[in-house]
Biopython code that builds the backbone (N, CA, C, O; Angstrom):
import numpy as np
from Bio.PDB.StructureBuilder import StructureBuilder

atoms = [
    (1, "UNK", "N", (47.153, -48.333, -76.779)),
    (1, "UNK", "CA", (47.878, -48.248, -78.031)),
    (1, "UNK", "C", (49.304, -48.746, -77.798)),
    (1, "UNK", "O", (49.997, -48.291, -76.888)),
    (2, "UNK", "N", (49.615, -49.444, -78.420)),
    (2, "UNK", "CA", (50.953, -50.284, -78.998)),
    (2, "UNK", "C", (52.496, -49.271, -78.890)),
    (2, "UNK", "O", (52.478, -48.091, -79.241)),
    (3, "UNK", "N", (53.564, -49.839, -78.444)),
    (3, "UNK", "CA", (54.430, -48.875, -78.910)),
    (3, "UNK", "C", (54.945, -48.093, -80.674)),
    (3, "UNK", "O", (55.374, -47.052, -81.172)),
    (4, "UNK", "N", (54.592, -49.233, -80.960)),
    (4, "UNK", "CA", (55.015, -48.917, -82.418)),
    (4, "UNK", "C", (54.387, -48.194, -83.049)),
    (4, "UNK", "O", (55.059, -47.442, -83.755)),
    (5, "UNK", "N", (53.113, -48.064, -83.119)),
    (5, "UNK", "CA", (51.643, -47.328, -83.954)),
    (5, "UNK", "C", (52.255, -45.624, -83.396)),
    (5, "UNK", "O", (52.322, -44.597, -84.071)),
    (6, "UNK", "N", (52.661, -45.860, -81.827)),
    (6, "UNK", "CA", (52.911, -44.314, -81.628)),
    (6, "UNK", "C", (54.174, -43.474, -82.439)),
    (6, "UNK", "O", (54.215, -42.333, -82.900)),
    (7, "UNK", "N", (55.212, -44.617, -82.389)),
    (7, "UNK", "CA", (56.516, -43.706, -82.580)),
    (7, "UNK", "C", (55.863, -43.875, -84.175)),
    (7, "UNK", "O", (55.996, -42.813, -84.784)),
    (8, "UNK", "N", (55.258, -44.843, -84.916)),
    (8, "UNK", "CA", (54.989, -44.329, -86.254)),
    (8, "UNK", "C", (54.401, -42.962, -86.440)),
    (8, "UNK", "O", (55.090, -42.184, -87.099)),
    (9, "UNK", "N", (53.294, -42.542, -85.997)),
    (9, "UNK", "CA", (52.124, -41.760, -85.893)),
    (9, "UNK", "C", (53.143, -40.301, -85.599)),
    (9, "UNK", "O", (52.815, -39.221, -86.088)),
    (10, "UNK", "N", (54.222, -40.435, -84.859)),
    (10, "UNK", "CA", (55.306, -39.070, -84.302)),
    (10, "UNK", "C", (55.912, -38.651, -85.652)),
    (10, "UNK", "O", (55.955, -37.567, -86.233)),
    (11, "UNK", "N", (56.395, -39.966, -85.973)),
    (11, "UNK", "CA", (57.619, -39.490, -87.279)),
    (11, "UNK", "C", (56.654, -39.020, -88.663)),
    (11, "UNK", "O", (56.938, -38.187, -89.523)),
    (12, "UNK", "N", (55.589, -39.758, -88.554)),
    (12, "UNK", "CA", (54.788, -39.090, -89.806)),
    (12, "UNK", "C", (54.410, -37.881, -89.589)),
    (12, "UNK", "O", (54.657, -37.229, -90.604)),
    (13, "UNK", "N", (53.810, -37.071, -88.578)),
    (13, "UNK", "CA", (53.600, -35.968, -87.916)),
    (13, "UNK", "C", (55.164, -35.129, -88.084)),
    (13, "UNK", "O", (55.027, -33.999, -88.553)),
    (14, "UNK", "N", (56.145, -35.401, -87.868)),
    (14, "UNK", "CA", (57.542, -35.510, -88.087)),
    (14, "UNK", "C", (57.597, -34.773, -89.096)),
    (14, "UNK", "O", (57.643, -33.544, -89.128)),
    (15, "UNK", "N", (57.592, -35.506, -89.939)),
    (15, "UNK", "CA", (57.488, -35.053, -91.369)),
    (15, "UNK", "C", (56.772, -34.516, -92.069)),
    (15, "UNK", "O", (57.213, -33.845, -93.002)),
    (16, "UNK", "N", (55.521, -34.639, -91.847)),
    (16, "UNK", "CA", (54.708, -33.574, -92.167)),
    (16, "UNK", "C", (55.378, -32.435, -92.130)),
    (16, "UNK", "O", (55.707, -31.819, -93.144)),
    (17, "UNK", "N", (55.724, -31.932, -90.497)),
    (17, "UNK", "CA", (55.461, -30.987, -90.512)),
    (17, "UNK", "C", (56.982, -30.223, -90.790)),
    (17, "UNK", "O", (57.265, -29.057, -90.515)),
    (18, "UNK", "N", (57.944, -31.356, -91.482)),
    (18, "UNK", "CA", (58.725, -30.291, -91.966)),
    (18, "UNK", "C", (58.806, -31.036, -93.078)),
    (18, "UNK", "O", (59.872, -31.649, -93.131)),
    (19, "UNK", "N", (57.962, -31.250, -94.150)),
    (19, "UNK", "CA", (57.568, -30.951, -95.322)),
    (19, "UNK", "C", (56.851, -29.365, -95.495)),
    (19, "UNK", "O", (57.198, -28.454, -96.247)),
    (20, "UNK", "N", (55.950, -29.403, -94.699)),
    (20, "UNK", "CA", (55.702, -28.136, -94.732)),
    (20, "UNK", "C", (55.882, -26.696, -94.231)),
    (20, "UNK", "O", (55.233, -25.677, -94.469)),
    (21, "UNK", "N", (56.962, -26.921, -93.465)),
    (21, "UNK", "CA", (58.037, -25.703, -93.230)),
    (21, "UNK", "C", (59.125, -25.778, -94.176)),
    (21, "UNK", "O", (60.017, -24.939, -94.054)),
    (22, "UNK", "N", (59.208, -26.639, -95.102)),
    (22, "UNK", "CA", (60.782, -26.509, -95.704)),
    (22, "UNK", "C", (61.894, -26.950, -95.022)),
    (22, "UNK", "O", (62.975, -26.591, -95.490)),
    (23, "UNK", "N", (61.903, -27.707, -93.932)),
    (23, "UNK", "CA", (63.135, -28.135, -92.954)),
    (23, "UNK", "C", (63.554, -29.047, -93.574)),
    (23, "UNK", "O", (63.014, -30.108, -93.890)),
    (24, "UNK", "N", (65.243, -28.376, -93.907)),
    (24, "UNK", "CA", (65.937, -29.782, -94.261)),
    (24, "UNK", "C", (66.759, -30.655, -93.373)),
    (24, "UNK", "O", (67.293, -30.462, -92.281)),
    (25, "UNK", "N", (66.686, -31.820, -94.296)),
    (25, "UNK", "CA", (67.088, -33.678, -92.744)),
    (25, "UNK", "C", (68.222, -33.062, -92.516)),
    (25, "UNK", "O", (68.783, -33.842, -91.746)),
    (26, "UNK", "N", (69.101, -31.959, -92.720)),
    (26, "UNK", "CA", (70.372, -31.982, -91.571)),
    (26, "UNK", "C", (70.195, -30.797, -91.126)),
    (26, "UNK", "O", (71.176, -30.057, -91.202)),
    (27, "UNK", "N", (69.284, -30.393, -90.699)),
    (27, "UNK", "CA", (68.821, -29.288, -89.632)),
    (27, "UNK", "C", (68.922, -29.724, -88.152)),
    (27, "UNK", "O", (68.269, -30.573, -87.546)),
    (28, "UNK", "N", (69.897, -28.929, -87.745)),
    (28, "UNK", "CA", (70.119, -29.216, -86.482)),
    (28, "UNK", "C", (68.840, -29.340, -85.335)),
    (28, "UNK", "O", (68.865, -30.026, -84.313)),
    (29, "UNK", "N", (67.933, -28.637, -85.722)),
    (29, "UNK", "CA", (66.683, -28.946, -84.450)),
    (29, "UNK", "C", (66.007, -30.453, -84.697)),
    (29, "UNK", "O", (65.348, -31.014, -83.821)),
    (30, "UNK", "N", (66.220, -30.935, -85.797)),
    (30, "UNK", "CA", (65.773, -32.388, -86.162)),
    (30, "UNK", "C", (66.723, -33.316, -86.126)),
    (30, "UNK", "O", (66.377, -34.483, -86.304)),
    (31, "UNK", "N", (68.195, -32.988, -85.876)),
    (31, "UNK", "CA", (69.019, -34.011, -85.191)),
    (31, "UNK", "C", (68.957, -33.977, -83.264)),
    (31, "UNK", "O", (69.328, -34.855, -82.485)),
    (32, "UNK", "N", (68.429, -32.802, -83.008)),
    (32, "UNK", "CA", (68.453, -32.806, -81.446)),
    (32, "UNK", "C", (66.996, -32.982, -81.393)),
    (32, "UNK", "O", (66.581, -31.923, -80.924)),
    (33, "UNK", "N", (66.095, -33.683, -81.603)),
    (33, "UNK", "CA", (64.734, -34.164, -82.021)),
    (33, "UNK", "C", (65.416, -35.651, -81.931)),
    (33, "UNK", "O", (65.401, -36.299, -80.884)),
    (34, "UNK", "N", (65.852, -35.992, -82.817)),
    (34, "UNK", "CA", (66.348, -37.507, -82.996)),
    (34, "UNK", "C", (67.401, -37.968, -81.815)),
    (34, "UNK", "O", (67.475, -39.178, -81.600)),
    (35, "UNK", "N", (68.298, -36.990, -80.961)),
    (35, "UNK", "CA", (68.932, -37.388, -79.814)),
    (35, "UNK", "C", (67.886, -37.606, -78.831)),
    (35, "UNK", "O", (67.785, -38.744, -78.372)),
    (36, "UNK", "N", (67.096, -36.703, -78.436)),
    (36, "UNK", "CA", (66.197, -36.991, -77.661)),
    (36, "UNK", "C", (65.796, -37.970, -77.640)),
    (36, "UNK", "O", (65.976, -38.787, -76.736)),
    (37, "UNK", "N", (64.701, -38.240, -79.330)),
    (37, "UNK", "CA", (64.662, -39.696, -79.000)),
    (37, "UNK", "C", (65.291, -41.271, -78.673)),
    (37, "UNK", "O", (64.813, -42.308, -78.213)),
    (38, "UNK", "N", (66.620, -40.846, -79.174)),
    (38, "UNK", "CA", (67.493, -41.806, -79.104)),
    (38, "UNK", "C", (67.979, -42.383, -77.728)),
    (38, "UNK", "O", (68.521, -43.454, -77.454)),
    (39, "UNK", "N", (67.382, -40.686, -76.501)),
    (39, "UNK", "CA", (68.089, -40.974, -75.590)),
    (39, "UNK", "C", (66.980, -41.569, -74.043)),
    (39, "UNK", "O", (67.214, -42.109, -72.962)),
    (40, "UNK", "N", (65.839, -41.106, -74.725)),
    (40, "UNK", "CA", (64.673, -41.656, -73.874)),
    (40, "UNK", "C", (64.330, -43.161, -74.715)),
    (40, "UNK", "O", (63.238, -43.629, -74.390)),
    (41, "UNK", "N", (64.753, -43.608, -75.278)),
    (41, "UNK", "CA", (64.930, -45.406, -75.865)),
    (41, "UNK", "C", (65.836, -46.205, -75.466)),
    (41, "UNK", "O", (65.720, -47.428, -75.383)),
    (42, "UNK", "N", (67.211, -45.265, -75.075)),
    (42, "UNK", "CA", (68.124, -45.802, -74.047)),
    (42, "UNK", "C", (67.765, -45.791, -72.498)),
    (42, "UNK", "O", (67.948, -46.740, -71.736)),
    (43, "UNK", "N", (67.391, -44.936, -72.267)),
    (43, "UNK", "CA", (67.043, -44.535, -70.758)),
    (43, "UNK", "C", (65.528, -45.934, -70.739)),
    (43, "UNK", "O", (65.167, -46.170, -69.586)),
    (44, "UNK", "N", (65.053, -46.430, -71.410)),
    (44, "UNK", "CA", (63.900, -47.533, -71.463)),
    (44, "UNK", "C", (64.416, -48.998, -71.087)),
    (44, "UNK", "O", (64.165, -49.831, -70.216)),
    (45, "UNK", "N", (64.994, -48.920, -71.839)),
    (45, "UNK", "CA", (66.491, -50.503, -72.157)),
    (45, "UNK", "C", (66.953, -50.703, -70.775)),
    (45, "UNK", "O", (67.407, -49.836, -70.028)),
    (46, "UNK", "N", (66.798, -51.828, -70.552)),
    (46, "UNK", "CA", (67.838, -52.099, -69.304)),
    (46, "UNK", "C", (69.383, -52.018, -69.502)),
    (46, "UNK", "O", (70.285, -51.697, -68.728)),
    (47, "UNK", "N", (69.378, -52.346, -70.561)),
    (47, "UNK", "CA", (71.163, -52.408, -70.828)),
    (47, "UNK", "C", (71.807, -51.253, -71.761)),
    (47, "UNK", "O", (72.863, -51.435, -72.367)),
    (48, "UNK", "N", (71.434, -50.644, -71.788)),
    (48, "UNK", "CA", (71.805, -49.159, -71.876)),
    (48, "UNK", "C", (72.911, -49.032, -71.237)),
    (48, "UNK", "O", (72.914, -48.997, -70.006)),
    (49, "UNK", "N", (74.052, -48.941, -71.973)),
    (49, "UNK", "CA", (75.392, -48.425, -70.989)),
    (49, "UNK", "C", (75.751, -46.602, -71.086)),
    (49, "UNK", "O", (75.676, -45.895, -72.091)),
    (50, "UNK", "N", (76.122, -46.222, -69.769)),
    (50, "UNK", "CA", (76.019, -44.592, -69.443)),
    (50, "UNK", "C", (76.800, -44.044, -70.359)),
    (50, "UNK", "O", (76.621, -42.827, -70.410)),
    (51, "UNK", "N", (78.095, -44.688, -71.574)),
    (51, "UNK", "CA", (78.498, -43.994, -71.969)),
    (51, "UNK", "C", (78.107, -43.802, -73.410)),
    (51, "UNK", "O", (78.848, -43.181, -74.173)),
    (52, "UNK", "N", (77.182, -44.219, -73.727)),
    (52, "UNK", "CA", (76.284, -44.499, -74.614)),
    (52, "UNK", "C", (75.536, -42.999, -74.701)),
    (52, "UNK", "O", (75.458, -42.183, -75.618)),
    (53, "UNK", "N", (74.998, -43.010, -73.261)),
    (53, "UNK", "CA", (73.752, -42.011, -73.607)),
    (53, "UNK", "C", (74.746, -40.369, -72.865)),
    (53, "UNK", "O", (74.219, -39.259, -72.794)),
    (54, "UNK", "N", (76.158, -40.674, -72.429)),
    (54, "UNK", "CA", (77.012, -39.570, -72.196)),
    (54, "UNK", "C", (77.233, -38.897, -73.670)),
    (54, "UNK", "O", (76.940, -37.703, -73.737)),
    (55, "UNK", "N", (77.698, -39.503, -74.812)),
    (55, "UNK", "CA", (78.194, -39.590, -76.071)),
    (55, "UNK", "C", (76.326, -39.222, -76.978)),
    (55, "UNK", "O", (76.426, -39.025, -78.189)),
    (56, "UNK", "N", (75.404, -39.181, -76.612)),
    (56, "UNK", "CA", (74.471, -38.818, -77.031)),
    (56, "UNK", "C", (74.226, -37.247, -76.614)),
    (56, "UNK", "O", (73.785, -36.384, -77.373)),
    (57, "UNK", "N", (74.686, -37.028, -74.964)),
    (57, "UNK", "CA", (74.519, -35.807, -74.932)),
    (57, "UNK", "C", (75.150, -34.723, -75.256)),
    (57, "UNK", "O", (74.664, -33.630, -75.544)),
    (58, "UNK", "N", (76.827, -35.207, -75.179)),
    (58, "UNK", "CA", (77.638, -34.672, -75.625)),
    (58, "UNK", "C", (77.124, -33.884, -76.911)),
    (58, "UNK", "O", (77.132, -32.658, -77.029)),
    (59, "UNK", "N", (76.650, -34.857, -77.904)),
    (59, "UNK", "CA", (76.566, -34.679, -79.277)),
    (59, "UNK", "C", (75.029, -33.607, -79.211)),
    (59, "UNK", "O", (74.485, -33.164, -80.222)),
    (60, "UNK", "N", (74.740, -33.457, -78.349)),
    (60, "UNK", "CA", (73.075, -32.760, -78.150)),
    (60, "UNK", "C", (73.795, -31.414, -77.924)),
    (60, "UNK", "O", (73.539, -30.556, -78.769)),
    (61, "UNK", "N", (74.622, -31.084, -76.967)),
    (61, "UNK", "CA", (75.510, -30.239, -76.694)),
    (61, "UNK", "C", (76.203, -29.543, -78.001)),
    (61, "UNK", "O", (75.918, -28.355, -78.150)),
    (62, "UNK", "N", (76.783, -29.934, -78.642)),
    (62, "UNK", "CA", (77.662, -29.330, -79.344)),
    (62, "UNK", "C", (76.563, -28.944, -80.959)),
    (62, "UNK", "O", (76.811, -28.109, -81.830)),
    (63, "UNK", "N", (75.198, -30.036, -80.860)),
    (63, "UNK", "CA", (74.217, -29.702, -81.954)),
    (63, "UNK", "C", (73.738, -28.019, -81.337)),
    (63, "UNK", "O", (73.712, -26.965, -81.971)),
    (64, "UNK", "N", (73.438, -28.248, -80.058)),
    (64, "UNK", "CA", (72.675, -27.390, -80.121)),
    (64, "UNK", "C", (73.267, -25.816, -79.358)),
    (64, "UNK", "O", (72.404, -25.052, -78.926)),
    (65, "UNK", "N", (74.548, -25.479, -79.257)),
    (65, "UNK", "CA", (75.893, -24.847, -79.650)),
    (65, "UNK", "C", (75.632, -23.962, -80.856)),
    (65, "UNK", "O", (75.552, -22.739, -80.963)),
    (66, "UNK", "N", (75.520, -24.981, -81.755)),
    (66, "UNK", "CA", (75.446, -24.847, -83.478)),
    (66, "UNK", "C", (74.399, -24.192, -83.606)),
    (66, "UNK", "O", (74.511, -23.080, -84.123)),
    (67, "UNK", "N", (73.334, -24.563, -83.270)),
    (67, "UNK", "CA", (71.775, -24.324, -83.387)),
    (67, "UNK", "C", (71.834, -22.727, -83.012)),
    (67, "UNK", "O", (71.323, -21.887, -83.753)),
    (68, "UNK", "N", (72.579, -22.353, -81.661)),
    (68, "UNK", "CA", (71.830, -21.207, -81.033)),
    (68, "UNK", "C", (73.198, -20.080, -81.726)),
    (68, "UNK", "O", (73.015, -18.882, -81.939)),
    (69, "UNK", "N", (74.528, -20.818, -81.984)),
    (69, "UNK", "CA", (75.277, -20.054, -83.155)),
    (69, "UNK", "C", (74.573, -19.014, -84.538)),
    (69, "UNK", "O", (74.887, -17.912, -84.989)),
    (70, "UNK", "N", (73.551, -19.970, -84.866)),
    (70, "UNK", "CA", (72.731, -19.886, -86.363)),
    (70, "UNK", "C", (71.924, -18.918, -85.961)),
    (70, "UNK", "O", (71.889, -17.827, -86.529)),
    (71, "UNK", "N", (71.044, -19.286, -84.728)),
    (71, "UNK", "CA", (70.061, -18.077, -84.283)),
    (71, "UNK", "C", (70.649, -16.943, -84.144)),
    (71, "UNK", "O", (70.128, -15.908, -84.559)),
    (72, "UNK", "N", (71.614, -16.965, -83.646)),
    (72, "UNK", "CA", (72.097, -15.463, -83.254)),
    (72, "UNK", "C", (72.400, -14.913, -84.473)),
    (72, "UNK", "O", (72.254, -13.706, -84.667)),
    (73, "UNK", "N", (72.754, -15.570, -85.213)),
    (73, "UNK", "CA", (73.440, -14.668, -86.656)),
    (73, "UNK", "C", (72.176, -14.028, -87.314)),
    (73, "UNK", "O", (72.037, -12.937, -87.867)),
    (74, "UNK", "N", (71.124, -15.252, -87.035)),
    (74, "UNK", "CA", (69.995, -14.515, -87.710)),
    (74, "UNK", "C", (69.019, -13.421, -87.517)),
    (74, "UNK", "O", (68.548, -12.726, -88.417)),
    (75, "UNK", "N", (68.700, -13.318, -85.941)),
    (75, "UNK", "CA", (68.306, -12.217, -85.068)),
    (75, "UNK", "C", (69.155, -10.922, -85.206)),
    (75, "UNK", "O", (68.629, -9.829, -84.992)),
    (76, "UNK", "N", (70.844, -11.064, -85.664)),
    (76, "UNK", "CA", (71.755, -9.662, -86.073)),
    (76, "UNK", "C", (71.305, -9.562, -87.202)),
    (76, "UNK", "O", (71.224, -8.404, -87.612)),
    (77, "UNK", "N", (70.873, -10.596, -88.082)),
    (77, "UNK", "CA", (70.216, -9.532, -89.501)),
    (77, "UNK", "C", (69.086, -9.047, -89.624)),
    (77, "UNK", "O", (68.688, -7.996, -90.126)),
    (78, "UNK", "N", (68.538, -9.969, -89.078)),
    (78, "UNK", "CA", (66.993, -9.363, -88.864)),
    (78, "UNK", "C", (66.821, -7.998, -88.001)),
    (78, "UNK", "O", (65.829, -7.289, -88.165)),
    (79, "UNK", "N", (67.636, -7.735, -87.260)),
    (79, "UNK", "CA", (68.006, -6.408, -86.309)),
    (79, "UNK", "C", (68.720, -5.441, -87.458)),
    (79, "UNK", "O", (68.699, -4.224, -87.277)),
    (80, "UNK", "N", (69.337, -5.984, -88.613)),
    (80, "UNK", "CA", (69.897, -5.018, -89.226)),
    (80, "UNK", "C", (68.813, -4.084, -89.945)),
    (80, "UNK", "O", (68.783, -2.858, -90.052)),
    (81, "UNK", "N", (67.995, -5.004, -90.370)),
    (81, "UNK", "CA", (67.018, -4.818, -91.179)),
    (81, "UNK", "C", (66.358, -3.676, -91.614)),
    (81, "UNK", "O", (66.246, -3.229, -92.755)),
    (82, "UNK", "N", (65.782, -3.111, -90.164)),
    (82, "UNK", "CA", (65.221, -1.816, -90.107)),
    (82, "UNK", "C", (66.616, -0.584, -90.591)),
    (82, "UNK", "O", (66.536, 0.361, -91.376)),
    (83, "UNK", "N", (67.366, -0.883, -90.081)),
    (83, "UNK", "CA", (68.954, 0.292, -90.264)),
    (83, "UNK", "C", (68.909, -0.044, -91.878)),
    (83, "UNK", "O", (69.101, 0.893, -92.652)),
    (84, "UNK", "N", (68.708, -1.104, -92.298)),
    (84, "UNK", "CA", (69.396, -0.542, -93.851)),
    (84, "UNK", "C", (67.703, 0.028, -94.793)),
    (84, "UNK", "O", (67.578, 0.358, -95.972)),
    (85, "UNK", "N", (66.760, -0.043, -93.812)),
    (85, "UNK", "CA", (65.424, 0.384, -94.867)),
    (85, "UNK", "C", (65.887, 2.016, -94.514)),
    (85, "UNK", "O", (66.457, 2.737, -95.332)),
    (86, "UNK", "N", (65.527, 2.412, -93.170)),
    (86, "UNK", "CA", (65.721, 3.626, -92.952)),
    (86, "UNK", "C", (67.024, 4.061, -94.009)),
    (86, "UNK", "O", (66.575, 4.598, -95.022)),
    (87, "UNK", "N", (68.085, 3.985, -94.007)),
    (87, "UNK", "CA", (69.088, 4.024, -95.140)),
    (87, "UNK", "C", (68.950, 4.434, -96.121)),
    (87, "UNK", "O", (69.407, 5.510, -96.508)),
    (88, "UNK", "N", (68.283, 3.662, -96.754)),
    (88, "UNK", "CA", (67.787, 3.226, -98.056)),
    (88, "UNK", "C", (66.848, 4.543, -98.275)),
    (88, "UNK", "O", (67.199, 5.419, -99.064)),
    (89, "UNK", "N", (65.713, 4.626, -97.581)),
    (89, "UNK", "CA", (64.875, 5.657, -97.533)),
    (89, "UNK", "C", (65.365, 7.049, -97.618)),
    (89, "UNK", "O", (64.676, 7.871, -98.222)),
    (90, "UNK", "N", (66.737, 7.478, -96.953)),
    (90, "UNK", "CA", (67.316, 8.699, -97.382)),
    (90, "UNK", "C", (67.449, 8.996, -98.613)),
    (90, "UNK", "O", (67.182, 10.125, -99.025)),
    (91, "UNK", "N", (67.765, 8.288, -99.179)),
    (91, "UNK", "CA", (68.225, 8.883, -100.627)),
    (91, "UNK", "C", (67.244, 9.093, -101.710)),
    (91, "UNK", "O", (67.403, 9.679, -102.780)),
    (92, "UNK", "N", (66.141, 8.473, -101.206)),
    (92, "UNK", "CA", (64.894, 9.076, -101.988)),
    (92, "UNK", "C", (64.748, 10.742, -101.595)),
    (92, "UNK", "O", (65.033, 11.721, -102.283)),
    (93, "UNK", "N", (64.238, 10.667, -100.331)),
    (93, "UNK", "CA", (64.527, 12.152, -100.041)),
    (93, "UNK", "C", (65.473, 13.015, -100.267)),
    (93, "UNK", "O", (65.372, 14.242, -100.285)),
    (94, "UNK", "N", (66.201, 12.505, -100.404)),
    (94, "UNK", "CA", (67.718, 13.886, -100.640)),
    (94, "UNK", "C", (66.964, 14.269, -101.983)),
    (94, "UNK", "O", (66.461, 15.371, -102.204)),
    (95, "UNK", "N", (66.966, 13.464, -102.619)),
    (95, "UNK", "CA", (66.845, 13.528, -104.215)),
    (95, "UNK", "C", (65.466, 14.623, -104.953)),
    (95, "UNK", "O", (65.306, 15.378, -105.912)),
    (96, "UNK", "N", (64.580, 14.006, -103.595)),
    (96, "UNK", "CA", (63.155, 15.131, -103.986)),
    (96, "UNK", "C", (63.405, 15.962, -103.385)),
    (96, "UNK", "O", (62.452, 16.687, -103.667)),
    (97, "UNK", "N", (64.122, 16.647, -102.538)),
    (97, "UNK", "CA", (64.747, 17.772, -102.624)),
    (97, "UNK", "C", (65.142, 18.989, -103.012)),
    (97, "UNK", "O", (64.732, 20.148, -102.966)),
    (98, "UNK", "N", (66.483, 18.104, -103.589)),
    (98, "UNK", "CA", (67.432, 18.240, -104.496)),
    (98, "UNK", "C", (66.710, 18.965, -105.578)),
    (98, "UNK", "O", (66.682, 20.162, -105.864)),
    (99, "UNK", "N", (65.801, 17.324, -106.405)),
    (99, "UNK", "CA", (65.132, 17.972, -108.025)),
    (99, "UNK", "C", (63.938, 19.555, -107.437)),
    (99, "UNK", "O", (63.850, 20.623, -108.041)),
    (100, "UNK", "N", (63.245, 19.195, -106.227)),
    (100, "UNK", "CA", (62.253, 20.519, -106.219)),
    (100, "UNK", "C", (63.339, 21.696, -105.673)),
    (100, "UNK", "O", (62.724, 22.400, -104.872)),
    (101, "UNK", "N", (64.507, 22.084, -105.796)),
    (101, "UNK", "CA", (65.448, 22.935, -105.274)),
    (101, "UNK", "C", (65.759, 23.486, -107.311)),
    (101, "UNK", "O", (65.616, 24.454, -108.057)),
    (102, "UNK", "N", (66.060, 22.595, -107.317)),
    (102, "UNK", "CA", (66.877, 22.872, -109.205)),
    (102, "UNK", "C", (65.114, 23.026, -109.843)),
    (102, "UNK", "O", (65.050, 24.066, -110.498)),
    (103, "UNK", "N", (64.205, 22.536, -109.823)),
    (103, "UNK", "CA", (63.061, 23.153, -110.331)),
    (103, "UNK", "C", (62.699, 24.469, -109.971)),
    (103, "UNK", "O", (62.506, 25.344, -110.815)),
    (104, "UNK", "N", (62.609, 24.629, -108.874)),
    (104, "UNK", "CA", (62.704, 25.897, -108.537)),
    (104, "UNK", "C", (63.239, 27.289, -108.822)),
    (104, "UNK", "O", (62.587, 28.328, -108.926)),
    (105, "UNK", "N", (64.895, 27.066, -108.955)),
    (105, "UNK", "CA", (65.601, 27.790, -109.671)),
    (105, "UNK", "C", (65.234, 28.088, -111.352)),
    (105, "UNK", "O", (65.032, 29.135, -111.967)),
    (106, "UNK", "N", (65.254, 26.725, -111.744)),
    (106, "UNK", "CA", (65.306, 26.884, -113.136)),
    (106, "UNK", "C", (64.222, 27.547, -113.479)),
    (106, "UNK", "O", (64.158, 28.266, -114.476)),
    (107, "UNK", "N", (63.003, 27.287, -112.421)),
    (107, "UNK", "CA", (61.304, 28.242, -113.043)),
    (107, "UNK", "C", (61.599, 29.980, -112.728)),
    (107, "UNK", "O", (61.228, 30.956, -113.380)),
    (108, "UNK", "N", (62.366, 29.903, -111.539)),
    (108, "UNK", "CA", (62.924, 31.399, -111.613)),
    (108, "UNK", "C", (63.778, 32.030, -112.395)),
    (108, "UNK", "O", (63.543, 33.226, -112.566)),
    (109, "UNK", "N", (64.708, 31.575, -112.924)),
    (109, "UNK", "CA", (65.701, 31.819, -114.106)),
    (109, "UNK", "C", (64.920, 31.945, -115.183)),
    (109, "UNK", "O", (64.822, 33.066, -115.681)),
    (110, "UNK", "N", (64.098, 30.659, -115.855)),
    (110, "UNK", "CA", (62.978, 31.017, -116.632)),
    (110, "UNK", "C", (62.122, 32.066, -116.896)),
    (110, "UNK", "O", (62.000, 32.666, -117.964)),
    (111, "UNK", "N", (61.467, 32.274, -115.733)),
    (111, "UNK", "CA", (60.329, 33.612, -115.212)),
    (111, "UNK", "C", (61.529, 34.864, -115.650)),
    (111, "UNK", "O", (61.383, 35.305, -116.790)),
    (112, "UNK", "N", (62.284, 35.248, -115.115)),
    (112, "UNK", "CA", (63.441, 36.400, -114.906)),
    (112, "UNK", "C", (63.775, 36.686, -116.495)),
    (112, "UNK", "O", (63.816, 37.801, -117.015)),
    (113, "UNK", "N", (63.999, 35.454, -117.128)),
    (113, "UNK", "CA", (65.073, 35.602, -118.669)),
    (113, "UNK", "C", (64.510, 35.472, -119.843)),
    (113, "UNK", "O", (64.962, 35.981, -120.868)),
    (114, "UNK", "N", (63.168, 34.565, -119.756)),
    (114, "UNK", "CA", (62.431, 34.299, -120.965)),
    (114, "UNK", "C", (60.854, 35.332, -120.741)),
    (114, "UNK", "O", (60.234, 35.345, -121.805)),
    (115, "UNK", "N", (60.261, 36.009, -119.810)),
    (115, "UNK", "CA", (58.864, 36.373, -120.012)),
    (115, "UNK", "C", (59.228, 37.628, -120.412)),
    (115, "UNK", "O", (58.367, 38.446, -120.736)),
]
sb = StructureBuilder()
sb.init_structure("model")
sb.init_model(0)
sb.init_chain("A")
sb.init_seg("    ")
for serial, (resi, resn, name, xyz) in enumerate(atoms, 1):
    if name == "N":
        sb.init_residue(resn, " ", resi, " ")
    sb.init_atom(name, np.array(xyz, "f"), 0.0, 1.0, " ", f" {name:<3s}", serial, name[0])
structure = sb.get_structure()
C-alpha cells in the first residue's frame, strides 16, 4: 500500500472518530496528534532542518502543558462531585426529621387538647 491511501485512510478514521466523540479542531490532543505527525514527516525528509522539528516540539510541549492543565481541573471536579451529592443529601434528611418531630408533637397536642 501506497503512502498516500494510508495517511488518507488515518485522517478519515481521524475524523470519524472525533465526529463521534464531539472533539473540537482546536482540541489540544488533536493538535499534538497533528505535531506528531508533522514531526515523523520531518524526521522522513532528508532536508529537514533540526530547528524545524526543535520548534515542533517545543510547541508539543507547551500543547501538552495545556492539555494536562485541563485534566487536572477536571479530575478536581469530578473529585468534587461525590462531596457536593453527599451535601446535598443532608438536607433532605434534616427536613424528614424535622417534619416527623413537628408531626409528632402536633398529633400529641392534638390527642391531649381536642379528644
Amino acid at each position: 500500500m501506497t503512502e498516500a491511501p494510508r495517511k488518507q485512510e488515518l485522517r478519515n478514521a481521524v475524523l470519524e472518530w472525533q465526529q463521534k466523540h464531539n472533539i473540537a479542531d482546536d482540541d489540544p490532543l488533536l493538535a499534538t496528534v497533528e505535531l506528531w505527525e508533522a514531526f515523523l514527516e520531518s524526521e522522513r525528509s532528508p532536508d529537514a532542518s533540526p530547528p524545524d522539528i526543535r520548534r515542533d516540539i517545543e510547541q508539543l510541549d507547551r500543547i501538552a502543558k495545556s492539555f494536562s492543565k485541563q485534566t487536572g481541573e477536571v479530575i478536581r471536579e469530578l473529585r468534587a462531585v461525590p462531596k457536593i451529592k453527599s451535601d446535598l443529601w443532608m438536607f433532605p434528611y434534616f427536613t424528614v426529621v424535622l417534619v416527623s418531630v413537628g408531626a409528632l408533637i402536633a398529633g400529641m397536642i392534638i390527642g391531649k387538647f381536642m379528644l
